[in-house]
BAFI-874776 format. One record per residue: x, y, z of N, C-alpha, C, O in turn; residue in three letters. Coordinates in steps of 0.02 Angstrom, whole numbers, plus 50000, padded with zeros to 5 digits. Layout:
BEGIN
XYZXYZXYZXYZALA;...
! end
This chain:
BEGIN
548225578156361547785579556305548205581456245548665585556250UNK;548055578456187548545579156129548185587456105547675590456121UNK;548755588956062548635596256032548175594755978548165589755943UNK;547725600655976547445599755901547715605655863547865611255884UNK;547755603255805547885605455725547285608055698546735605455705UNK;547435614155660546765616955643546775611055568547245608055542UNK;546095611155553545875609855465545955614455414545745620255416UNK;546195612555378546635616555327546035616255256546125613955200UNK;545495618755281544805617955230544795620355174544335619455133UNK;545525624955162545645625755069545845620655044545615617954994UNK;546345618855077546985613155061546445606855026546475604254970UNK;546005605855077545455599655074544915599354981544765595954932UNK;544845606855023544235610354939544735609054891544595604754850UNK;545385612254885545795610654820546085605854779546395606154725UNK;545855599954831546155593954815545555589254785545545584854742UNK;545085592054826544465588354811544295591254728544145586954687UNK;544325598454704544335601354648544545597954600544295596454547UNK;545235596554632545875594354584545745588054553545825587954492UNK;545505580754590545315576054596544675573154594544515567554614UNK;544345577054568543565573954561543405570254507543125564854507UNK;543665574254450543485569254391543965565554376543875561754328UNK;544675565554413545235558854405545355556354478545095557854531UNK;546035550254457546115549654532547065547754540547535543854530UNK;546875553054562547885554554607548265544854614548195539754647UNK;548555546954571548835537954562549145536254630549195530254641UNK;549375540954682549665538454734549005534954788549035533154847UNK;548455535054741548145530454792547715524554761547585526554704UNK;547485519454768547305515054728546525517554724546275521654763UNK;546175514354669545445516854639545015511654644544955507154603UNK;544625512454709544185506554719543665507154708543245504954748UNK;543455511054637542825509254601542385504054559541835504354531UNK;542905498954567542595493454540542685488354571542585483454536UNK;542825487154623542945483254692542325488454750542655490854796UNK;541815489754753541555492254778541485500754810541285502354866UNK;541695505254755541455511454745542145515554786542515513154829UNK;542175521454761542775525454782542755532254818543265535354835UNK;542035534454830541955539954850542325540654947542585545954966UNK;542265535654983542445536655035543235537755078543435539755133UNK;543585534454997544285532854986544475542454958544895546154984UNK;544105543554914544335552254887544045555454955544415559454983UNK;543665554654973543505560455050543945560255104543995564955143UNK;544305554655108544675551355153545495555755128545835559155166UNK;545595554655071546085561055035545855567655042546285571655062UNK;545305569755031545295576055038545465577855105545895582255116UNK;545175574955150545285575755239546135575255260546445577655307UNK;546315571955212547275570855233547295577055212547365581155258UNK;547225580555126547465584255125547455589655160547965592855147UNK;547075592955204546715597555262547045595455312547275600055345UNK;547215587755338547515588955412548225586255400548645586555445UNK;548355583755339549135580955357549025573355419549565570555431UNK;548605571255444548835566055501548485558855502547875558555496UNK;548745554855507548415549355490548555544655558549095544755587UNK;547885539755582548005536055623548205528355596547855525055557UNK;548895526255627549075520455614548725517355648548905511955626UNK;548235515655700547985511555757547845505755706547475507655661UNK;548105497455701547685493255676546965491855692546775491455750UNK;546515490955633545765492255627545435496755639545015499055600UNK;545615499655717545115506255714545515515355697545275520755714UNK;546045514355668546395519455630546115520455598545535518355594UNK;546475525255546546285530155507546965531655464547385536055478UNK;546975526955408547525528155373547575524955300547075521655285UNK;547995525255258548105525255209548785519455181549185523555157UNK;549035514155173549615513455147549915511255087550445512655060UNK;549445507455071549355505454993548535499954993548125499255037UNK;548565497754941547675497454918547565490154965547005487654964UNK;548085487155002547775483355040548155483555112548065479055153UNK;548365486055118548495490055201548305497455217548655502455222UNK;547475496155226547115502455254546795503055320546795498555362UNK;546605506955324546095506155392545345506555360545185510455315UNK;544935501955391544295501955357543885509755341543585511755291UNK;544005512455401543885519355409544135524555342543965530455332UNK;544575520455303544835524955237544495523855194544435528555155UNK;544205519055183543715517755128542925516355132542595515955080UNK;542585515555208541935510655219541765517255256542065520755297UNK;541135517755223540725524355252540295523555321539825527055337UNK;540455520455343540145518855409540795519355476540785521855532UNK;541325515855439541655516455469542295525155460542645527655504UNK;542245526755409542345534155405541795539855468541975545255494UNK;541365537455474541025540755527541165539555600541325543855641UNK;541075531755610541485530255686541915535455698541835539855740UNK;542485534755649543165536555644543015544255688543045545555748UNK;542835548555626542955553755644542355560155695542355566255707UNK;541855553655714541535557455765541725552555824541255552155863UNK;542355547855846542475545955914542475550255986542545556455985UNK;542435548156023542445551456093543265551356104543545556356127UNK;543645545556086544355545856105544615551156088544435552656031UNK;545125556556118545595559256084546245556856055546785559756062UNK;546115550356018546775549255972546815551555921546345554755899UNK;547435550555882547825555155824547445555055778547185549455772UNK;547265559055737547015560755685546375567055677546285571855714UNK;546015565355623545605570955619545005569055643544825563255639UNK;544535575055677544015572755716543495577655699543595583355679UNK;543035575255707542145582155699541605576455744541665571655782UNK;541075580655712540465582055753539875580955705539795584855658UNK;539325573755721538805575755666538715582455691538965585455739UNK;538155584655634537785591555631537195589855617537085585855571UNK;536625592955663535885590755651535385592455605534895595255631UNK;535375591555540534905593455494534675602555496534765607055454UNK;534375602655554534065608155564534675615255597534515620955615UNK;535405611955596535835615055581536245615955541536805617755560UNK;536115615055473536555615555418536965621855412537365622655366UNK;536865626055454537275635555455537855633555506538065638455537UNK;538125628255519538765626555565538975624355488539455627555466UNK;538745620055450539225617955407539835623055348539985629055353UNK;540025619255309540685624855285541135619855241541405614455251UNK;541065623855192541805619455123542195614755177542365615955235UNK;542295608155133542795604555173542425599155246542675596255293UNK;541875599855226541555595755293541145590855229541095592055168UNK;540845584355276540645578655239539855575755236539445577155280UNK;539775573755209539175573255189539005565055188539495561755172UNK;538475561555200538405554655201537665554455196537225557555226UNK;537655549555147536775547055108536855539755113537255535455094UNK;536205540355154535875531755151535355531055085534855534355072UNK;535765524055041535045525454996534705519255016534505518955074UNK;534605513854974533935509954964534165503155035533815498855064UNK;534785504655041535225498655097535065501255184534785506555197UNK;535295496855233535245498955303535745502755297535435507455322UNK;536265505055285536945506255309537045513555249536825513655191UNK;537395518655281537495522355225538235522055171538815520155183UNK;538005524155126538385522555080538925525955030539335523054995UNK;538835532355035539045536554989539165542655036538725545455068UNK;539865544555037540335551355074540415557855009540935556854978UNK;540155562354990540465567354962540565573455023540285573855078UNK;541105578454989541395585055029540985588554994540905589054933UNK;540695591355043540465600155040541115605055008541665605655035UNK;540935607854952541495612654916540995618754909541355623754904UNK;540585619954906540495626454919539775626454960539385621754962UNK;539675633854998538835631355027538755641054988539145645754986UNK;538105640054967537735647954950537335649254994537485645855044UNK;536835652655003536745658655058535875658355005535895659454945UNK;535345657055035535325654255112535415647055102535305643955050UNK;535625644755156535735635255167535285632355157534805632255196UNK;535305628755095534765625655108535225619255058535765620455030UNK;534755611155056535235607955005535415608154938535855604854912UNK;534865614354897535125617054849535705619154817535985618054763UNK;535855624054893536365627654890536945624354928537385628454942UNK;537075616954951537405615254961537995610454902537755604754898UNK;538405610754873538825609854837539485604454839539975606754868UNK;539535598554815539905592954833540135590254784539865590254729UNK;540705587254797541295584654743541395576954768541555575254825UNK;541295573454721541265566754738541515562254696541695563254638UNK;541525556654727542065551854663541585542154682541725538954733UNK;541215540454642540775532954618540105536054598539595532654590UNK;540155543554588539535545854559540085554454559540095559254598UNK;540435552854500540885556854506540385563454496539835562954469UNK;540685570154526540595576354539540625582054557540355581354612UNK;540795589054553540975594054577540635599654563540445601454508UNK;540535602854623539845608854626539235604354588538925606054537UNK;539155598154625538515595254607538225597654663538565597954714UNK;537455600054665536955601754717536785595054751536805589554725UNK;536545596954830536625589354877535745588054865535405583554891UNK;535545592754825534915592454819534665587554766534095585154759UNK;535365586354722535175581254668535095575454662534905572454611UNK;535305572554735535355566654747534685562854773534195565854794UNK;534735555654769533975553254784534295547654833534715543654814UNK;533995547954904534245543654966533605546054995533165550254984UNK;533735542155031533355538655096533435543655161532955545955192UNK;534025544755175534355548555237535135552055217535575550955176UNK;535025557155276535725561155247535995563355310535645567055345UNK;536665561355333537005565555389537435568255378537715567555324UNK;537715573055432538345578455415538705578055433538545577455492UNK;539415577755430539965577055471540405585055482540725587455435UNK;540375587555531540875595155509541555592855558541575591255617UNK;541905593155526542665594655534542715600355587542515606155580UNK;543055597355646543405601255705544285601855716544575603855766UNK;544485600155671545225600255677545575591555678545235586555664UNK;546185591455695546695587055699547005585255756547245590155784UNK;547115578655794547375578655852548085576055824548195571755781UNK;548525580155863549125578755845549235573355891548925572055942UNK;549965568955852550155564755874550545564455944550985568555956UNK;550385559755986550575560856072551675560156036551825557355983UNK;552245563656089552835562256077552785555056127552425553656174UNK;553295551456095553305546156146553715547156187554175550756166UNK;553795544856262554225544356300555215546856303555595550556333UNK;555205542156255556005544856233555905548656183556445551656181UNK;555555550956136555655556056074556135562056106556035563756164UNK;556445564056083556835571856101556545575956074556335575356016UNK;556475580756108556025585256092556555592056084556325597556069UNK;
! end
């Protein structure tokens, strides 16, 4: 069983802060090639775990704007990703069921289906207020750029949660020296 890595849920919030209304040139901006929000959540989540899965297709990685894993940019496949049953490398969570929004916490993800089958749009939870409700839930987002926008402002169809459980570290291989 690989080690897990805790989530580094400031690291995540600060980057997401940092980056909401621009975009960190070390990664390409696919807002006009079909929207960028899943590509900045996908950064914010590096910045929190540091680990990326190289697996071709069903990874979870980053290398330049046309060697990615779908999972870095396609909100459907950002969810596969990080609610799998496998324990391979990278970062992993847990939907959360509506009627538990008091598990959630800065740094966990958010996903809206609007008028399409498929959902479409990833923002990070950056702050939650007391009591939970989607008012008081707070998100920083990038193809409907935003930060400490209320999740209440949004108009969809459906909404799921993703909360962040940590990082599986990478297995050593065989010969690595340890």
């Amino acid at each position: 069983m690989p080690n897990i890595i805790p989530y580094n849920r400031q690291a995540a919030v600060a980057y997401a802060h940092r980056w909401a209304y621009g975009r960190n040139p070390i990664f390409y901006d696919y807002e006009l090639i079909g929207g960028d929000c899943t590509n900045f959540a996908s950064q914010c989540l590096y910045a929190g775990t540091g680990i990326m899965n190289f697996t071709p297709t069903f990874g979870w990685y980053y290398i330049d704007a046309n060697d990615k894993a779908p999972a870095w940019t396609g909100v459907p496949y950002f969810f596969n990703f990080i609610t799998r049953k496998e324990q391979t490398q990278g970062p992993f969570g847990a939907e959360v069921p509506a009627e538990r929004l008091d598990i959630l916490m800065p740094g966990d993800f958010v996903q809206l289906r609007f008028a399409n089958d498929i959902y479409g749009h990833t923002p990070i939870i950056v702050e939650i207020k007391r009591p939970v409700s989607l008012d008081n839930i707070l998100v920083a987002a990038h193809s409907q750029n935003a930060d400490y926008r209320p999740l209440s402002s949004y108009s969809y169809q459906e909404i799921r949660f993703i909360h962040i459980l940590g990082a599986f570290s990478p297995r050593p291989r065989p010969f690595d020296v340890i």
